[in-house]
N, C-alpha and C positions, 0 to 999 in steps of 0.2 A: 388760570386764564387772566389776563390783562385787561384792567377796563378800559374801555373805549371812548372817547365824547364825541357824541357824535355832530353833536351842535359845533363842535371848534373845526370838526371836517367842512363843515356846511358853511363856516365863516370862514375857513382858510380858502376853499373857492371861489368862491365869490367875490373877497377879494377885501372883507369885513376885518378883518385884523391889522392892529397896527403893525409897524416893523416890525417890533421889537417882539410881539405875540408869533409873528409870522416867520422869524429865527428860532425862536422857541423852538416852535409847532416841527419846523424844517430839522432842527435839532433830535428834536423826540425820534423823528421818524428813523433815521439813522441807527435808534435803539428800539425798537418798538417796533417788531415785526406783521403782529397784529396789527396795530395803526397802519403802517403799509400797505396791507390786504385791503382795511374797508375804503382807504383812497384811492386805490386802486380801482376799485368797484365803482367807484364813485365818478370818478375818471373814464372808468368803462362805459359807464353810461353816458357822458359829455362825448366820448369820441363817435356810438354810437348814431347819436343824433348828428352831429357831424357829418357823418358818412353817409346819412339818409339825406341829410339836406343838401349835401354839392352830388352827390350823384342821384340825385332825383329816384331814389328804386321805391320800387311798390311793395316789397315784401312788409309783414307783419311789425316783425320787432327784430331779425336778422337770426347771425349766429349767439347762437346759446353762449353763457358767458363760461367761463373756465369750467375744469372739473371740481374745482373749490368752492362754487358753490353746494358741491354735494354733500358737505359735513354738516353736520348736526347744527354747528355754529352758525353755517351762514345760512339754514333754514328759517334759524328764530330771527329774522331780521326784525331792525326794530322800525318804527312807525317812518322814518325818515328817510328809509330804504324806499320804503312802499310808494311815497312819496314821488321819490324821482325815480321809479320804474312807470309808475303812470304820467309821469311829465312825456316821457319817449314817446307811450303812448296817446297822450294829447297831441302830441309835437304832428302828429300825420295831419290833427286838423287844424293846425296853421298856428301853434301856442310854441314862444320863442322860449328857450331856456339858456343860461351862463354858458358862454362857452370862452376861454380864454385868449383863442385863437383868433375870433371873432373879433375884435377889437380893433378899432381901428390903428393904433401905433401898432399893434401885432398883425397888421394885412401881412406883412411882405417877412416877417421871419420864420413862417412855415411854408416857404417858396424856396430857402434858400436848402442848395443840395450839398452832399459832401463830395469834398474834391477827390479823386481818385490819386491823386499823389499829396506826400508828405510837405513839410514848409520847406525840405530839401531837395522836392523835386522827385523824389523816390517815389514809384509806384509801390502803392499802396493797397490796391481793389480786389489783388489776392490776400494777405493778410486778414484784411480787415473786409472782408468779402460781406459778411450778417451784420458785420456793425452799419455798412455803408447803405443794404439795401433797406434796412428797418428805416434809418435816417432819411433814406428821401423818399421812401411813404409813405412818412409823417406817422411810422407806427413807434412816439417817444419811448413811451411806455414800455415797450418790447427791445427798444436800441439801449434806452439806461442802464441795465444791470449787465450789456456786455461791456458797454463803455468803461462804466466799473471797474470790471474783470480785465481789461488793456491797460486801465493806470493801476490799479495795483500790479500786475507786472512787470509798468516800464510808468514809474509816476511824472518821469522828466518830459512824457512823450507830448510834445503841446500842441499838436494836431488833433490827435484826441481829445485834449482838456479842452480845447475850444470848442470841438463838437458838443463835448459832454453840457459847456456850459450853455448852447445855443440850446440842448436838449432839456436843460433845468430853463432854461427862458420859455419855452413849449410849454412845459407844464406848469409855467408860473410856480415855479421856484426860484423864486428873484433873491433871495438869499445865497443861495447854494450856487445860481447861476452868477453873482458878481461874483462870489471869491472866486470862482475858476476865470475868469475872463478879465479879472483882475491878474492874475498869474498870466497872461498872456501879454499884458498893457507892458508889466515892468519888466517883462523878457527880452521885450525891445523885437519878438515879432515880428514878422512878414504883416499878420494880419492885427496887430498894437489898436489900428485908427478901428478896424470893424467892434474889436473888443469895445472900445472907448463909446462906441457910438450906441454899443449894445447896451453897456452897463447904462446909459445915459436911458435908453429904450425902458429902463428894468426901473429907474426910480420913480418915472411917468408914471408906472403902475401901482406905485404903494399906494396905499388910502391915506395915508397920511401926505401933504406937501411937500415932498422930498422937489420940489422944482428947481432948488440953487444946486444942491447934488447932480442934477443930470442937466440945469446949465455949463458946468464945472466942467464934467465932462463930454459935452462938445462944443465946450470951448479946447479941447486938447487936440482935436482934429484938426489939421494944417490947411490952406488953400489947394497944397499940389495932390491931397486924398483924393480919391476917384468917389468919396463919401461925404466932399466940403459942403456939396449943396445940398446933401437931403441932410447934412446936419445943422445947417443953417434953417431951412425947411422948418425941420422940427425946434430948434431955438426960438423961432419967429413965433411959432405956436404954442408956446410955452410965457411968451412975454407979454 
């Protein structure tokens, strides 16, 4: 069995690691299937809450999490678990918890839907039918690992990679989310200026002052972008 820390999950949320911890952490996971599972979990709970707070429902605590929790492993949770299953349940009497989404430079990136056609105009919404509809129900979690599964068999395809990286911006994976929207910038893109504006969106978030980084770029966003002003917007608030 693989150890787990569960303290660096707790800081990689949140939002407590520097870059360079938060590459790391992003790194590991890519190897680290177990690490996957408990952020997952963890994640599960953040979207949870989520779902009870913009759709106002009265139920309990909702749907039951996966059948994974039924192994032995995820019974012994450890104290930190415990933690944030009773945050949910505080959360009914008006107690706020992290949510990444929540944010104010993150309002308007879990609004944005996938396009039913390609950057070549090709219908797409057969194809990519489950990747499209997880994506604009904001279920990331659920759309990541098909997105995946489309660039590993077509790595060149940049419709997806952009998706995938708007879906690593969701989860605050700001690592993982520039290098793919970074591969969108220097392809020269249809969508180069959203990439630009995105990566710029993604250094605003590091705990560390990455603020000349994501001046940089939107300063690469042109006048005639349909995205000049809300990246001027965000430059003004940044200065």
């Amino acid at each position: 069995m693989t150890d787990v820390n569960y303290e660096n999950i707790e800081r990689y949320l949140s939002g407590n690691m520097t870059a360079k911890e938060r590459d790391n952490f992003e790194a590991e996971l890519d190897e680290n299937e177990e690490l996957a599972q408990e952020l997952h979990f963890y994640k599960y709970v953040n979207q949870s809450i989520f779902e009870c707070l913009y759709q106002r429902t009265t139920d309990a605590i909702g749907t039951p999490y996966p059948h994974a929790l039924k192994t032995k492993k995820q019974l012994k949770m450890n104290a930190l678990k415990w933690i944030s299953l009773i945050a949910v349940a505080l959360l009914f009497g008006g107690v706020w918890l992290w949510s990444p989404w929540q944010s104010d430079k993150f309002s308007d990136i879990h609004t944005i839907k996938m396009d039913t056609k390609n950057t070549e105009g090709i219908p797409v919404d057969g194809k990519y039918a489950d990747i499209i509809e997880r994506f604009n129900e904001g279920k990331y979690e659920e759309a990541l690992p098909l997105l995946n599964s489309a660039l590993t068999e077509q790595p060149d395809d940049l419709y997806i990679r952009y998706y995938r990286g708007l879906t690593f911006l969701n989860l605050h994976y700001l690592g993982s989310a520039r290098r793919d929207l970074l591969k969108i910038y220097t392809e020269n893109d249809p969508k180069m200026y959203q990439a630009a504006y995105f990566i710029a969106v993604s250094y605003t978030e590091e705990e560390e002052d990455y603020k000349a980084d994501a001046l940089k770029w939107l300063q690469k966003i042109p006048k005639e972008s349909t995205l000049y002003n809300k990246a001027q917007a965000l430059e003004a608030s940044l200065k």
